[in-house]
C-alpha positions as CSV (number, residue, x, y, z in Angstrom):
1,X,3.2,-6.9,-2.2
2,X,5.8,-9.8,-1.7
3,X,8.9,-8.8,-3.9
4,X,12.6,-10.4,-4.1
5,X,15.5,-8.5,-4.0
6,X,16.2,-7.5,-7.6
7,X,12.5,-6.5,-7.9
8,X,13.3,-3.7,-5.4
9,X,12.8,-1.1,-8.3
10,X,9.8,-2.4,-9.8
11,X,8.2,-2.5,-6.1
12,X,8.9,1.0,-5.7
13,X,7.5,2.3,-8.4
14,X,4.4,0.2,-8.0
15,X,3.8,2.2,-4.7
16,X,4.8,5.3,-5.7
17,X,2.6,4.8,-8.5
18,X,-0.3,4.0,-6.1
19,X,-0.2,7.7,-5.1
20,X,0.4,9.5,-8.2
21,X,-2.2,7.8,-10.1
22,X,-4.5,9.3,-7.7
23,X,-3.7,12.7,-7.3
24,X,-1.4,12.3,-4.5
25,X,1.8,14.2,-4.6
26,X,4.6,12.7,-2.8
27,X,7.1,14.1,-0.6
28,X,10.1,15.9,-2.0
29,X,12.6,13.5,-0.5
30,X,11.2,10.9,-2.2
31,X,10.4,12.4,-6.0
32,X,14.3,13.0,-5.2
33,X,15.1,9.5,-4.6
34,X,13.2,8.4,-7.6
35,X,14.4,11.1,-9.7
36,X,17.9,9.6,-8.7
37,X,16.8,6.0,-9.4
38,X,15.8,6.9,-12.7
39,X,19.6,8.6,-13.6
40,X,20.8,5.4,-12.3
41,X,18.7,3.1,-14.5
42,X,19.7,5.5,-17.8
43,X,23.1,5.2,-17.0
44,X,23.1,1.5,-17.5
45,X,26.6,0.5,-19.4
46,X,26.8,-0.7,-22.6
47,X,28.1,-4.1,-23.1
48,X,31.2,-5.0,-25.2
49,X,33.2,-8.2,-26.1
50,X,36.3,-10.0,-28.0
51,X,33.5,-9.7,-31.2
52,X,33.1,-5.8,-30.8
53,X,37.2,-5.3,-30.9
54,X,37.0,-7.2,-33.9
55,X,34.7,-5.1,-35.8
56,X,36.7,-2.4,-34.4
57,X,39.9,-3.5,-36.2
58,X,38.1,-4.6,-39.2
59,X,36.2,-0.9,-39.5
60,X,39.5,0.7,-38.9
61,X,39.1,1.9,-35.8
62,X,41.4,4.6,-34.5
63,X,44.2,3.1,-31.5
64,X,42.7,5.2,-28.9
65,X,39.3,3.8,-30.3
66,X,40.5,0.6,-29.6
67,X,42.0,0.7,-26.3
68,X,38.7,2.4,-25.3
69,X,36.8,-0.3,-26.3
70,X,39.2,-2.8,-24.8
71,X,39.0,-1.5,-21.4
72,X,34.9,-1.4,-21.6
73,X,35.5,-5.1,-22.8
74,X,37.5,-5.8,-19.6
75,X,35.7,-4.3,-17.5
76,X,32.0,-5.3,-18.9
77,X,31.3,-7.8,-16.4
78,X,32.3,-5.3,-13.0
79,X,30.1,-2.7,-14.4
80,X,27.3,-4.2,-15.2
81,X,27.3,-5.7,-11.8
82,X,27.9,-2.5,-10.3
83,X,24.9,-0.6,-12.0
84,X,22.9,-4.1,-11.1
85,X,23.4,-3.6,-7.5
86,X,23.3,0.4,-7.1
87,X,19.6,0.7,-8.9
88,X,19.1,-2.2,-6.5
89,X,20.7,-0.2,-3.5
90,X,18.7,3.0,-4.6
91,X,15.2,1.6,-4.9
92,X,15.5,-0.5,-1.3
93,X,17.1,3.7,0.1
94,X,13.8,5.2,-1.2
95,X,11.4,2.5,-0.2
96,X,12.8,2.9,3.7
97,X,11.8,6.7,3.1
98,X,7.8,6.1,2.8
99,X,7.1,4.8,6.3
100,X,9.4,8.0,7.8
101,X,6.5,9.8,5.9
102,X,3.6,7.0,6.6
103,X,1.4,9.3,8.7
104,X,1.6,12.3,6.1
105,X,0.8,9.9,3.0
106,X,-2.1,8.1,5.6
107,X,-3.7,11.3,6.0
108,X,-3.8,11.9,2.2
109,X,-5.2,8.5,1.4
110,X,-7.8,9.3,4.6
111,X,-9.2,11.9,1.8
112,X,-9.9,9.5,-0.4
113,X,-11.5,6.9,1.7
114,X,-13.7,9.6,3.2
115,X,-16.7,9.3,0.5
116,X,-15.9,5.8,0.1
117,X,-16.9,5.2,3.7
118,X,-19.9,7.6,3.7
119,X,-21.2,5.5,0.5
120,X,-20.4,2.5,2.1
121,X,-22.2,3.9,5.2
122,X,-25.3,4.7,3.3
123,X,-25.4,2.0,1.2
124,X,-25.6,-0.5,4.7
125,X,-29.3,1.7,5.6
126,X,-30.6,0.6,1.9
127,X,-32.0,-2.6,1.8
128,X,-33.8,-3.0,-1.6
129,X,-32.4,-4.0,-4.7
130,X,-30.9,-1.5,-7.2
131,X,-33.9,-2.9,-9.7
132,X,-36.2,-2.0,-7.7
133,X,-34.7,1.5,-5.9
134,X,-34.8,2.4,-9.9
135,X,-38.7,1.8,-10.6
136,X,-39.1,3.8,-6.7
137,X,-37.5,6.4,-8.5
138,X,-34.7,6.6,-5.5
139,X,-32.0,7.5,-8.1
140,X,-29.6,8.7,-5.6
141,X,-29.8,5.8,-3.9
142,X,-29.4,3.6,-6.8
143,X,-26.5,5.4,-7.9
144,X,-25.0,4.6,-4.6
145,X,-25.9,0.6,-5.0
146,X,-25.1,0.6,-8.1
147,X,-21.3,1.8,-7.4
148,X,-20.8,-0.2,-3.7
149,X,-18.5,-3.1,-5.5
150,X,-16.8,-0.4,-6.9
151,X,-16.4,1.3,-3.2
152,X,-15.6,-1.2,-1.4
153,X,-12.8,-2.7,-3.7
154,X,-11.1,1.2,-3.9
155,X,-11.1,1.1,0.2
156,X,-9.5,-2.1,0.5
157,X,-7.2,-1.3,-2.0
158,X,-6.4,1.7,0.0
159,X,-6.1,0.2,3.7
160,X,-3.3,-2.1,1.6
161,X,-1.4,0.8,0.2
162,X,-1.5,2.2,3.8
163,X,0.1,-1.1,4.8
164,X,2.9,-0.7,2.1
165,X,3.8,3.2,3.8
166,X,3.5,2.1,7.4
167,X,5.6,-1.1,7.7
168,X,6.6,-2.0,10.9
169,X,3.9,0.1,12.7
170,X,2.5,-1.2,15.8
171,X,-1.7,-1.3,15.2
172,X,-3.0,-3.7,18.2
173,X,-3.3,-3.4,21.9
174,X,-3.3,-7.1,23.2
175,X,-6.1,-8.3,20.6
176,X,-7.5,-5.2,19.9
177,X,-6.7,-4.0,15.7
178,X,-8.4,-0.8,15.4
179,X,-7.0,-0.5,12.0
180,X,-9.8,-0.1,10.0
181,X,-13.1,-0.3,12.6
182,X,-13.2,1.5,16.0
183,X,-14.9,-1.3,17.7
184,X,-13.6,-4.4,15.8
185,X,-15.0,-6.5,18.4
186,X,-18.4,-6.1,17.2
187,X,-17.5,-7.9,14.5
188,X,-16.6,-11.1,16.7
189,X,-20.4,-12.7,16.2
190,X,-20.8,-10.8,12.5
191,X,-21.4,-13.4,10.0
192,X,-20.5,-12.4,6.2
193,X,-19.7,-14.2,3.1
194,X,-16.4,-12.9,2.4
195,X,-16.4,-9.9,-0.1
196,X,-15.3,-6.6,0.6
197,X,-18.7,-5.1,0.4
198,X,-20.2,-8.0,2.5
199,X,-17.8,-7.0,5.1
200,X,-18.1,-3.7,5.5
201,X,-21.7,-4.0,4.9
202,X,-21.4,-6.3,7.8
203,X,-19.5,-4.2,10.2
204,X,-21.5,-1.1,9.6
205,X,-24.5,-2.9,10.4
206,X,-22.8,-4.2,13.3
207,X,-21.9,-0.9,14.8
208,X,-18.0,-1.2,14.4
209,X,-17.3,1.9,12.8
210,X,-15.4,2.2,9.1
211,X,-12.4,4.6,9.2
212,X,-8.9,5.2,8.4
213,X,-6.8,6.0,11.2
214,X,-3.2,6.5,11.1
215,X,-1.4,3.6,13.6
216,X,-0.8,6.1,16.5
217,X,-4.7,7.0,16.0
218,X,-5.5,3.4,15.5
219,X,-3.4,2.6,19.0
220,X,-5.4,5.3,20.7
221,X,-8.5,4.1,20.0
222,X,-7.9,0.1,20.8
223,X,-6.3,1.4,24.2
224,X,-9.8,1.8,26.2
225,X,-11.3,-1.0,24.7
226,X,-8.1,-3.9,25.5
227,X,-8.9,-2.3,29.2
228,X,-11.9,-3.0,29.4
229,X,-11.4,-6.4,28.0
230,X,-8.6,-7.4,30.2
231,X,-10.6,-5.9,33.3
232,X,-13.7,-7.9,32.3
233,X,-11.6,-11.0,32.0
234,X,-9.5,-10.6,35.5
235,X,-13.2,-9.8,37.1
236,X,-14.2,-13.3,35.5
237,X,-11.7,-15.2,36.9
238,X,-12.2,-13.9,40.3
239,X,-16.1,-14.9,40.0
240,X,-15.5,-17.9,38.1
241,X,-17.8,-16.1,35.4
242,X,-17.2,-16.1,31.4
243,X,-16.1,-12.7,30.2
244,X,-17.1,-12.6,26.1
């Protein structure tokens, strides 16, 4: 999610909320922080003007009512910058503390993508159409079909949460993204028509491999394969042969 500076608190709560609202507890140190965001955003000052020391007189306000209200009248403006910028501060403090705790709240949405992928998995071995997988009596199988939009849309969504708790991660090896299929190079000559559940469809047909690794797992994984790669393409240029 793309966000300007003063949207800092909205943005924050927006991916907290992307855990909460699915059962995922977050780590102390950032309930804390938000906690602390939210005393922040209570304590915003009231705001107060030539037209409230008016009233004040007219209402018979007390002298010490009225230099009260005269200093929150002069200082108005400072404040309410002040509390502008620290809820600003406070939310850009606690969204640096996710990725500190990216591979924690990676494994926890790795849960969740777990039965997505096995549907997703079983759903690429069933070719007939949920119509007909009804009338064969293959209710199981129709239940799966008859979710897979569903699937596939909840396991994109989480791959891009993932991306909002590990930013600045390193994911690639020279070409190789292992992010989300073990073997993404299987996809290279995979044609799809561009929905999620075409995709992964796709890939699992293909071979690649759906899962959710965290980056270091994702690095390890795309290690052996850029090898190979580069080795295949120094061996080509020493025969003069094409390395795909």
């Amino acid at each position: 999610m793309v966000y300007i500076r003063e949207g800092a608190p909205s943005h924050v709560r927006s991916i907290a909320a992307d855990f909460t609202n699915r059962g995922i507890a977050l780590p102390t140190e950032i309930t804390e922080a938000l906690t602390h965001l939210d005393t922040i955003e209570a304590a915003r000052p009231e705001q107060a003007g030539p037209i409230d020391l008016t009233n004040a007189y007219l209402d018979g306000a007390t002298p010490k009512q009225i230099d009260t209200l005269a200093v929150a009248a002069a200082t108005s403006t400072i404040r309410a910058t002040a509390w502008r910028e620290a809820r600003i501060k406070q939310a850009l403090r606690t969204l640096r503390l996710f990725p500190a705790y990216g591979d924690e709240l990676t494994h926890a949405l790795a849960e969740l993508a777990a039965p997505l992928i096995a549907n997703l998995e079983h759903a690429a071995t069933i070719d007939a159409e949920l119509g007909a997988l009804v009338r064969a009596g293959r209710h199981d199988d129709a239940a799966i079909i008859g979710r897979i939009d569903i699937d596939a849309e909840e396991l994109q969504c989480l791959y891009s949460i993932r991306g909002t708790v590990t930013t600045g991660a390193v994911w690639m090896v020279d070409w190789t993204d292992c992010s989300q299929w073990k073997d993404p190079h299987k996809l290279d000559t995979v044609e799809y028509h561009g929905t999620a559940t075409d995709r992964y469809r796709a890939g699992i047909r293909a071979g690649a491999g759906l899962w959710f690794p965290t980056p270091d797992e994702a690095v390890a994984q795309a290690e052996p394969i850029a090898a190979e790669i580069r080795e295949g393409n120094r061996t080509a240029v020493r025969t003069g042969a094409n390395y795909a």
